[in-house]
C-alpha positions as CSV (number, residue, x, y, z in Angstrom):
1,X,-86.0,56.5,173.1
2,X,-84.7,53.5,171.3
3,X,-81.7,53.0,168.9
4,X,-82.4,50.6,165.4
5,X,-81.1,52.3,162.5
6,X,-78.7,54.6,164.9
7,X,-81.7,57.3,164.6
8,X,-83.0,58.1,168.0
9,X,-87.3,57.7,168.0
10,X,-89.6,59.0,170.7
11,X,-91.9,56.7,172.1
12,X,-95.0,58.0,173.7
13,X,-96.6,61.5,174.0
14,X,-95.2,64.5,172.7
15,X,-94.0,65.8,176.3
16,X,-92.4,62.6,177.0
17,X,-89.0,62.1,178.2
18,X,-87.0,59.6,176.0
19,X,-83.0,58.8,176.8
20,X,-80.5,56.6,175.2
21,X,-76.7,56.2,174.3
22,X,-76.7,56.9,170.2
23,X,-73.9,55.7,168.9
24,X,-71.4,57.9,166.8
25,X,-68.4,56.4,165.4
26,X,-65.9,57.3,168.1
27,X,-68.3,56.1,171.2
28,X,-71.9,56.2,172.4
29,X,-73.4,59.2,173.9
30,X,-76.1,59.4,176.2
31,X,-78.7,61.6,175.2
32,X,-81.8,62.3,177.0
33,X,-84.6,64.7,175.6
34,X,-87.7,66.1,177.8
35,X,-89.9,68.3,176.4
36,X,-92.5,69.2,173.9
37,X,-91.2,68.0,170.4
38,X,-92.3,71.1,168.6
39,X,-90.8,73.6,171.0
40,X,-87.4,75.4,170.8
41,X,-84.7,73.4,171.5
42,X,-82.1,74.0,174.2
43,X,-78.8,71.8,174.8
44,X,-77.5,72.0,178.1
45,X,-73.9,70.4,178.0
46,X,-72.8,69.9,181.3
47,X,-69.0,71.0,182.8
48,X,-65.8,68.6,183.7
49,X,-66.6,65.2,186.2
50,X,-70.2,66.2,185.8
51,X,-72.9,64.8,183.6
52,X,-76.6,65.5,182.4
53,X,-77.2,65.1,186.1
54,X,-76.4,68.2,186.6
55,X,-79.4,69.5,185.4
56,X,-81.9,67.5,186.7
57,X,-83.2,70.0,189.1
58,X,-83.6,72.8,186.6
59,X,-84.6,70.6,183.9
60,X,-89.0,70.4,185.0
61,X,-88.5,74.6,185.2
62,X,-87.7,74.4,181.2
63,X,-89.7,72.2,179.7
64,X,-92.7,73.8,179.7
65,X,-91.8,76.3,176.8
66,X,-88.4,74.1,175.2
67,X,-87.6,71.1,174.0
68,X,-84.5,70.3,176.3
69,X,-81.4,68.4,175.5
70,X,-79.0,67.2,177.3
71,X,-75.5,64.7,176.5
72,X,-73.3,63.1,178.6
73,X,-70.3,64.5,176.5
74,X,-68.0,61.6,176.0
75,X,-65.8,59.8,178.9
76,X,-68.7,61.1,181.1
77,X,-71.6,59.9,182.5
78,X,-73.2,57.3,180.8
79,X,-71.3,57.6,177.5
80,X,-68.4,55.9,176.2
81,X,-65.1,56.3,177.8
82,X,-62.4,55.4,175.8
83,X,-58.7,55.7,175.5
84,X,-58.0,56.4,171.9
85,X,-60.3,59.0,171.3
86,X,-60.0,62.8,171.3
87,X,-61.0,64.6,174.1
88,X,-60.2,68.4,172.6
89,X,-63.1,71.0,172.3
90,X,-63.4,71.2,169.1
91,X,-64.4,67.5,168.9
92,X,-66.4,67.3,171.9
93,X,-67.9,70.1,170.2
94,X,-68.5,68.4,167.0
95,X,-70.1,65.4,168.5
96,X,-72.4,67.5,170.1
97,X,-73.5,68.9,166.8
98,X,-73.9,65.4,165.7
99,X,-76.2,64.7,168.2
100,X,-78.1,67.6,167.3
101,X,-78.4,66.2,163.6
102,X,-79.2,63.1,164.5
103,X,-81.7,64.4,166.8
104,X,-83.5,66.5,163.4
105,X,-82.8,69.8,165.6
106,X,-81.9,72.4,163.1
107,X,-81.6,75.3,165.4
108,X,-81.0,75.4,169.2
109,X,-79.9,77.6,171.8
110,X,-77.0,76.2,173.5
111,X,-76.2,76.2,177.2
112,X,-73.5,75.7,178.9
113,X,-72.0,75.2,182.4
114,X,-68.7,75.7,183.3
115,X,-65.9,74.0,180.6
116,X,-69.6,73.1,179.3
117,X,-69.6,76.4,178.2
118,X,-66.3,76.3,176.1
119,X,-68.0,73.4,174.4
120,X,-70.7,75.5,173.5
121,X,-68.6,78.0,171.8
122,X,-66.5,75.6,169.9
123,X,-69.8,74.3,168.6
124,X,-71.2,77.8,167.8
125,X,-67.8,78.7,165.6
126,X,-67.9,75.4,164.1
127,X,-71.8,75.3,162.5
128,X,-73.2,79.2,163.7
129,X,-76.2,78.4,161.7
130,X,-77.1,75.6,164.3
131,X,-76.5,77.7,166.7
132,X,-79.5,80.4,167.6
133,X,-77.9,81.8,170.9
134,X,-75.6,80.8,173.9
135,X,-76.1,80.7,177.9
136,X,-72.6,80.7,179.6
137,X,-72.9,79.5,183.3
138,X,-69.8,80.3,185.5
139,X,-68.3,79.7,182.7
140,X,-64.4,80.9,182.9
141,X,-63.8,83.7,179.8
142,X,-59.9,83.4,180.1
143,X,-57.3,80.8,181.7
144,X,-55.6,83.6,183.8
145,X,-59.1,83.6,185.7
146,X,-59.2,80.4,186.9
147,X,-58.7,80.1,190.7
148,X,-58.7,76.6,191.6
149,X,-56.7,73.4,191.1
150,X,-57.5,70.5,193.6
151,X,-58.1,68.0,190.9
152,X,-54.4,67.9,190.2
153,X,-53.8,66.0,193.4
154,X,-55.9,63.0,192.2
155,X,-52.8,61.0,190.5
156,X,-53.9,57.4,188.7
157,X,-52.2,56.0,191.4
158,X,-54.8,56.7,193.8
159,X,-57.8,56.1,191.0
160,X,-61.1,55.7,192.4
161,X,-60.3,58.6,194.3
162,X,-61.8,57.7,198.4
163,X,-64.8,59.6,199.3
164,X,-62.9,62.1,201.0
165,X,-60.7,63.3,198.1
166,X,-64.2,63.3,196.0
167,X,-65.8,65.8,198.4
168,X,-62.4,67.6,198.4
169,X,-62.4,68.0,194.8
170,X,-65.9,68.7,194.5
171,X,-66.3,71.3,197.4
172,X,-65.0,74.1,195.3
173,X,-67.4,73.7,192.8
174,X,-70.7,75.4,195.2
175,X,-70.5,78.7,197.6
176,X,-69.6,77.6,200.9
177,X,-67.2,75.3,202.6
178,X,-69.8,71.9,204.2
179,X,-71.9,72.7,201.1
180,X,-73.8,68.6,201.1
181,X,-73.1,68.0,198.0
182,X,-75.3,65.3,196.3
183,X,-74.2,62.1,195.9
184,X,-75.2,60.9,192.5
185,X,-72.5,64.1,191.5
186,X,-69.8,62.3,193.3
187,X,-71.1,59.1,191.7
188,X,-70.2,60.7,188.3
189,X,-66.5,61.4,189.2
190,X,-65.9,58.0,190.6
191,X,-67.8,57.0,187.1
192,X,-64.8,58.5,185.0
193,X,-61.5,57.2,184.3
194,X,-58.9,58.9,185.4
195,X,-57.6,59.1,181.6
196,X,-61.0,61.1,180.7
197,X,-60.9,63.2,183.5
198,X,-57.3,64.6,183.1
199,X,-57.9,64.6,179.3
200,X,-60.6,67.1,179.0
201,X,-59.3,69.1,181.5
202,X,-56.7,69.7,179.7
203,X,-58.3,70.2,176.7
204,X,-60.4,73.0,178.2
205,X,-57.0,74.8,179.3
206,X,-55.3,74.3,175.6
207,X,-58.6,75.5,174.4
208,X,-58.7,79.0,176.6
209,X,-55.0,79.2,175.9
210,X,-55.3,79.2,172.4
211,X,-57.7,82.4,172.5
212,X,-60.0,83.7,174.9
213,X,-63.8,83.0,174.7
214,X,-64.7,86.4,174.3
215,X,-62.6,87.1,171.5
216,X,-64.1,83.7,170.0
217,X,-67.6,84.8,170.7
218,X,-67.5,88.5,169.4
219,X,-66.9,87.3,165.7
220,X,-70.1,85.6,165.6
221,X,-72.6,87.7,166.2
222,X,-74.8,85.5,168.3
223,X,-76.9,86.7,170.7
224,X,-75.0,86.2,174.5
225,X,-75.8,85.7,178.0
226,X,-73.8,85.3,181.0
227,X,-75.2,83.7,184.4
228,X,-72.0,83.5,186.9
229,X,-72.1,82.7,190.8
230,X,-71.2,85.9,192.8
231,X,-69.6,83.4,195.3
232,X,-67.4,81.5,192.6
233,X,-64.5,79.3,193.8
234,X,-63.4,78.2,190.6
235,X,-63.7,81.4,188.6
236,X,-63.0,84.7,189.4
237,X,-66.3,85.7,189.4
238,X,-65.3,89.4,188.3
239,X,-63.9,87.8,185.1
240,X,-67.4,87.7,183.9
241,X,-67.9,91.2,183.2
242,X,-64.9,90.4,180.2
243,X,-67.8,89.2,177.9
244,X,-69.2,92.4,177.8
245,X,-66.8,92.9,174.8
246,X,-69.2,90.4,172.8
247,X,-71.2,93.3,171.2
248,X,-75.1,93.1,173.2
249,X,-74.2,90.8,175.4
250,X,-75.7,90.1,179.0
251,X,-73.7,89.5,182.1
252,X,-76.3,88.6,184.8
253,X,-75.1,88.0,188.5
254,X,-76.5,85.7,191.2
255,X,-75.7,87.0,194.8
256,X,-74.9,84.0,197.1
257,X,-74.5,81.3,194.6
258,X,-71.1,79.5,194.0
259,X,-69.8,78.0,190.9
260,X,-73.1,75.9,190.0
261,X,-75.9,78.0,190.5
262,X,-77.7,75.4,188.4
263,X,-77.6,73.0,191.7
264,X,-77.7,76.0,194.3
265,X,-80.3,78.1,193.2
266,X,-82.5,76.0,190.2
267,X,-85.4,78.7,190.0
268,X,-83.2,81.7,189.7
269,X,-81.4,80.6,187.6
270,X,-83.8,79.3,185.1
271,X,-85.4,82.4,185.2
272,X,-82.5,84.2,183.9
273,X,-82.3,82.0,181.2
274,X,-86.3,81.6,180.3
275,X,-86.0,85.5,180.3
276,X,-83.2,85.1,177.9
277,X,-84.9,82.3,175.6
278,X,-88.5,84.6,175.8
């Protein structure tokens, strides 16, 4: 993918994988698309300190049947991080959409891990006709559920955190305790300022605070599915079963996974979703 006229253009075959920061007027943001051009479109928008990295494993058990899209949202990854530029939901949500536009996707079904999740929802209130369905993974449905808060003992003081407070911080986020976490995911925390990394934290609390995502969700009639780790350390994982108020929607969980079944457990956890997308 290359950027002339701030339009993205594929190079190469119609499967081909293309990636590049687009630029939108409050930062760049890395996009990177895989997939056949004409198929359905899926967004996967990654959770806090992560990235479209994330994904990677899952990604080659999707693109066979969808066109998938994934963003660094910004002050992660390989977009932009700067200091005076919104952070909240709503706007992460709307550049997103942006992307989406520029991208000539007029209908996608969104997926979201973790905080990635709220993202998706912000995005599916603010353009529901862009919006075909949504995929919630471990995604918290209320702040009262959360159950972790490690990354409060990172102060900018002690920014880049050492390699032991980054597998500290990160170690909540799979199953068990000596879980090896991969490195290119610890690479993406160090990546972050610590400004960005507070920032949209916060933002996801203000967000849940304002109104729970299930209340959010019902209103829109969207079709709704809900992967969560059984094993959760960041979520109560019985918290999931609170989006069964969203009229028909699905609450699917995965035995023996953590809080990123997309990295535990890449199979099952595309199959859940292709079932869902089919």
């Amino acid at each position: 993918m290359t950027v002339s006229d701030g339009r993205p253009h594929a190079n190469g075959s119609a499967g081909a994988t293309t990636s590049s920061p687009l630029p939108l007027d409050d930062g760049d943001i890395y996009v990177r698309v895989e997939g056949p051009l004409d198929a359905p479109a899926l967004l996967l928008i990654h959770g806090s300190a992560s990235s479209t990295r994330s994904w990677g494993p899952m990604v080659p058990l999707l693109t066979g049947s969808h066109r998938v899209i994934r963003i660094d949202l910004l002050g992660h990854g390989r977009s932009a991080k700067p200091v005076d530029q919104s952070y909240a939901i709503p706007d992460q949500a709307r550049r997103a959409g942006a992307v989406l536009d520029r991208l000539g996707v007029e209908r996608a079904v969104l997926v979201g891990h973790s905080s990635g999740g709220v993202v998706a929802t912000a995005l599916a209130e603010q353009r529901p006709g862009l919006v075909a369905a949504l995929a919630l993974i471990n995604t918290g449905p209320r702040l009262d559920a959360f159950i972790a808060a490690d990354a409060a003992g990172i102060g900018p003081q002690q920014w880049p955190p050492t390699d032991e407070q980054l597998r500290r911080f990160a170690s909540t986020g799979f199953s068990r305790e000596g879980y090896r976490i991969p490195e290119e995911l610890l690479d993406d925390v160090r990546g972050m300022t610590h400004h960005a990394l507070i920032t949209s934290m916060q933002a996801t609390c203000s967000y849940l605070e304002q109104q729970a995502l299930p209340d959010r969700l019902a209103v829109l009639g969207k079709p709704l599915l809900v992967i969560f780790g059984e094993d959760d350390r960041r979520w109560r994982s019985s918290s999931a079963f609170d989006y069964r108020a969203v009229p028909g929607a699905s609450v699917e969980m995965l035995p023996g996974l953590g809080h990123s079944p997309l990295l535990e457990d890449p199979p099952r956890t595309a199959a859940a979703l292709l079932a869902f997308t089919g």
